[in-house]
C-alpha positions in Angstrom: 0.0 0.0 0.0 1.8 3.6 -0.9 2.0 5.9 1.3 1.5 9.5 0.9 2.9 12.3 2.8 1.6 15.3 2.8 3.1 18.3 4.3 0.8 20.7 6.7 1.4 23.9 6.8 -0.6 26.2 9.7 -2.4 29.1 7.9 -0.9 32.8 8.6 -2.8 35.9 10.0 -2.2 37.2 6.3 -3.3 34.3 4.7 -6.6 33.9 6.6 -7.5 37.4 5.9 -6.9 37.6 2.4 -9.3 34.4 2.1 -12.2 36.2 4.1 -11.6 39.6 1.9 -12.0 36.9 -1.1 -14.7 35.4 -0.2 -16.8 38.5 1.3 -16.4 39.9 -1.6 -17.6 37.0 -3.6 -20.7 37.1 -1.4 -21.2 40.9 -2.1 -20.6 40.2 -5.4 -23.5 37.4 -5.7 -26.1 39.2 -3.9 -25.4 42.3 -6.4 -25.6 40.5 -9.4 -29.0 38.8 -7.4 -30.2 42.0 -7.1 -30.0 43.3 -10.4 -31.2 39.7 -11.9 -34.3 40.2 -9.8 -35.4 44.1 -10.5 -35.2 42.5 -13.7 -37.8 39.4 -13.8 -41.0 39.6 -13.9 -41.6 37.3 -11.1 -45.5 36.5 -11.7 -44.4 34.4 -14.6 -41.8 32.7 -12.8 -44.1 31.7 -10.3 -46.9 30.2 -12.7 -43.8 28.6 -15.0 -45.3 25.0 -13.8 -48.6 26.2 -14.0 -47.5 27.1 -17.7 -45.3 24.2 -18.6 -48.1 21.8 -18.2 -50.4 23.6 -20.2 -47.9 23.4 -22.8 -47.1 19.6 -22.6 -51.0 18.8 -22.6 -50.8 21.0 -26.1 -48.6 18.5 -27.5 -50.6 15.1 -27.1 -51.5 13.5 -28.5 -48.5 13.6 -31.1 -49.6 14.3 -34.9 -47.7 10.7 -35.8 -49.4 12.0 -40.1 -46.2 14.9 -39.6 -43.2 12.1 -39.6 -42.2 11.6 -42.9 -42.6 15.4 -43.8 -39.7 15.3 -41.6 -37.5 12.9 -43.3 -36.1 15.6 -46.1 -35.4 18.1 -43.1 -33.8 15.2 -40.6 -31.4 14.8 -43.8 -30.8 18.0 -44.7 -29.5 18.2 -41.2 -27.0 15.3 -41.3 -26.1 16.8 -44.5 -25.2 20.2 -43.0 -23.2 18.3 -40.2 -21.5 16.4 -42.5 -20.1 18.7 -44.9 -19.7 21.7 -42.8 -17.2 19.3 -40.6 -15.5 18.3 -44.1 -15.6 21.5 -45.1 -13.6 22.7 -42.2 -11.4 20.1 -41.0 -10.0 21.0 -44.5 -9.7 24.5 -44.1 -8.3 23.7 -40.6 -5.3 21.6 -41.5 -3.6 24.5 -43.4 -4.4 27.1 -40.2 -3.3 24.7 -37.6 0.3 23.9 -39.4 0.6 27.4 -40.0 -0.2 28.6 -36.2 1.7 26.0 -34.5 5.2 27.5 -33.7 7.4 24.2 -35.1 5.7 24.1 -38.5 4.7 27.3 -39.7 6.8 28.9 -42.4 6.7 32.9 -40.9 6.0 34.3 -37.4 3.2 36.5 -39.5 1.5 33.6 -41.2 1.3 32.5 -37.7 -0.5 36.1 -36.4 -2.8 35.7 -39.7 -3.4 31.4 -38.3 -4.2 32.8 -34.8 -6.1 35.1 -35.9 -8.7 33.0 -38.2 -8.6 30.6 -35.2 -10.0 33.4 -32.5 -12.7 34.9 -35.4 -14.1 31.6 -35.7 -14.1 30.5 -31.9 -15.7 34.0 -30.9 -18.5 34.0 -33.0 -21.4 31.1 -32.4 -23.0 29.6 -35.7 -26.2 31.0 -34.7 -24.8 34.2 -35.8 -23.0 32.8 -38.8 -26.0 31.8 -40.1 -27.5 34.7 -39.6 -25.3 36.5 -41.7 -25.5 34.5 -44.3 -29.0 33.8 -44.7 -29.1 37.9 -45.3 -26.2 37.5 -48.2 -26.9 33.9 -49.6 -31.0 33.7 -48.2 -32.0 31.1 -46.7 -31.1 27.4 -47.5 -28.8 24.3 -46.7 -25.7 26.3 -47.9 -26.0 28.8 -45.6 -26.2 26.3 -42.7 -23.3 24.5 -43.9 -21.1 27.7 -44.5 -22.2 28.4 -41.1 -21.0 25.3 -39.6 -18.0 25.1 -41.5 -17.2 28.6 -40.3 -18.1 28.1 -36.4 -15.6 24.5 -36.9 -12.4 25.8 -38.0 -11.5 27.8 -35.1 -12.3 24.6 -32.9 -10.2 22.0 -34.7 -7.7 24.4 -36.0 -7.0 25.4 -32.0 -6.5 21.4 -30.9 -5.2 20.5 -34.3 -1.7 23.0 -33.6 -1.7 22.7 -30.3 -1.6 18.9 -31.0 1.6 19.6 -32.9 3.3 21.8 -30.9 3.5 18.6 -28.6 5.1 16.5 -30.9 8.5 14.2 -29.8 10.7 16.6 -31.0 12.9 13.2 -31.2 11.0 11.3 -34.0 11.0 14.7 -36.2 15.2 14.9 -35.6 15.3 11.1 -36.4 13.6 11.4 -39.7 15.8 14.7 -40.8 19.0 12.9 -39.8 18.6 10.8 -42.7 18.4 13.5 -45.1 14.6 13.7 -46.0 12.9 16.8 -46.8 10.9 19.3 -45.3 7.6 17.7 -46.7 8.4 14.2 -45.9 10.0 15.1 -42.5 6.2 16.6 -41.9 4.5 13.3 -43.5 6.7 10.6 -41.4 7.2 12.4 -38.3 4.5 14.8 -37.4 1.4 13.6 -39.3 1.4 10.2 -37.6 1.9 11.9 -33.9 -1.4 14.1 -34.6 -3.2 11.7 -36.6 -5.3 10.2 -33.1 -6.4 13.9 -32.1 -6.8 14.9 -35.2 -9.1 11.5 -35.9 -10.9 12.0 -32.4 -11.1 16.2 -32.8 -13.1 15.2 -36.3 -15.6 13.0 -34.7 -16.1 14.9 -32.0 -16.7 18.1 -33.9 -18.9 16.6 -36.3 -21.1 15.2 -33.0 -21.5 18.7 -32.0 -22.5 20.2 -35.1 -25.5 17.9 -35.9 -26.6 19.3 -32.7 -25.8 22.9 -33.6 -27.1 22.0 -37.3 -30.9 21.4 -35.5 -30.3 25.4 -34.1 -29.4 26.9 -37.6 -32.4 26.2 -39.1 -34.4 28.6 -36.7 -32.6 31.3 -38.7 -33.7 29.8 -42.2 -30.8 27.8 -42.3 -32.2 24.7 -43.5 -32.5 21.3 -41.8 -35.2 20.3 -39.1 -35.1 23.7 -37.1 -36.9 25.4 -39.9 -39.7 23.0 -40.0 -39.6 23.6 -35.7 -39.6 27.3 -35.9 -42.5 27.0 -38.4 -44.5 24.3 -36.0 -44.0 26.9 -32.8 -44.6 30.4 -34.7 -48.0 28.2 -35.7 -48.6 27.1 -32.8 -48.9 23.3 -34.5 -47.6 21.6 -31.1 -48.3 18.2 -31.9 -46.4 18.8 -34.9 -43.3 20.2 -32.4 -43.3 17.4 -30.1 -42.8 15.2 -33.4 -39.7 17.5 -34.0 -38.2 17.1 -30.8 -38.2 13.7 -30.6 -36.7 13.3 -33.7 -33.8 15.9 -32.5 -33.4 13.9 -29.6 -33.1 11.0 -31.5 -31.3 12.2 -34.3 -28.6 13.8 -31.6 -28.7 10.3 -29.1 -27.7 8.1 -32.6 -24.5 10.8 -33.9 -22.9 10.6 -30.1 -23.4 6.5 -30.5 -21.9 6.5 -34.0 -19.2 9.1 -33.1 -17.9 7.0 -29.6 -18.6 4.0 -31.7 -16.1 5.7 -34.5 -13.1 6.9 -32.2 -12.9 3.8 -30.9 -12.7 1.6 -34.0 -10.1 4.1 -35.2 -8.0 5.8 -32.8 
């Protein structure tokens, strides 16, 4: 049995009062914040939430079961969004993670330029994306995948260099001690070290954008949120609760398929 020693140390005067000036002011800070959060809720409606929620649920039964295979088209239009958006990306992201991670990009500027395509594309949700582009491309399937795609590359791009900046620095000298090239150098020594992350960041990507592809459609998008946003604005809820089930679905069978897929490959 191993033993573990752990060294205690008595608290100093300084060092208690620096914790209860922390955490006073924590306290002060949450009953602010509570304050303001409450001047500005209408509390009536909070208290008949319940009252509401049920209504709402008895609205929805019994299911219109007719609606289900108008939804087939949509359901596929979302996997199709997922799909090529994450292709679309992880493409785009190769090229921006090699040229932002410090031991493989050519110029300390095309770095600056990588870095910076990687924090415009992390900082703005797909919500917004798709936004923008349903005003310049209207609405549609290839706004939601541009959308995706755009929302994507930020996130693989980001675990993609950082995945390379990691690398055994050993393997890459072994290979260039024989005399091979820059470019094969980069295909025998560093691909293979990122290939698991970049495998698993894939997957995982693509499992979180058929979720966000459902949200898209709300915006005119395309896929199953457009038929959703059209079932609540109408006030159709049998026809909604159709909807969500088939999001719920939809979303429980992509995080089956993509464990299933990281661990047949990586």
């Amino acid at each position: 049995m191993q033993n573990n020693n752990y060294n205690w140390e008595r608290k100093t005067n300084l060092r208690i009062i620096k914790e209860l000036i922390f955490w006073s002011a924590a306290v002060i800070l949450f009953f602010y914040c509570w304050q303001i959060i409450s001047k500005l809720t209408m509390w009536p409606f909070v208290y008949d939430g319940a009252e509401q929620a049920g209504k709402l649920l008895s609205r929805m039964f019994p299911p219109n079961w007719s609606y289900f295979p108008e939804l087939l088209s949509p359901i596929w239009d979302t996997i199709t969004i997922a799909t090529l958006g994450t292709m679309a990306a992880v493409v785009f992201a190769i090229f921006v993670a090699f040229l932002a991670a410090k031991n493989t990009t050519p110029h300390p500027l095309l770095r600056q330029l990588a870095l910076l395509i990687i924090v415009t594309s992390r900082s703005v949700n797909s919500l917004i994306w798709a936004i923008i582009l349903v005003i310049i491309l209207g609405p549609g399937v290839l706004a939601g995948i541009i959308a995706i795609s755009l929302r994507s590359i930020g996130f693989v791009s980001k675990l993609l260099y950082e995945s390379i900046e990691e690398i055994d620095k050993n393997q890459v000298e072994a290979v260039t001690a024989t005399g091979a090239s820059k470019f094969s150098t980069l295909i025998y020594s560093v691909i293979p070290q990122v290939f698991p992350t970049f495998v698993g960041t894939t997957v995982y990507r693509w499992d979180i954008n058929i979720r966000e592809s459902t949200v898209v459609g709300l915006v005119g998008a395309g896929g199953i949120g457009l038929q959703l946003n059209e079932s609540i604005l109408g006030l159709k809820w049998p026809n909604a609760i159709i909807i969500f089930m088939m999001i719920l679905s939809l979303v429980f069978l992509s995080e089956f398929a993509s464990a299933k897929i990281r661990k047949l490959i990586i």
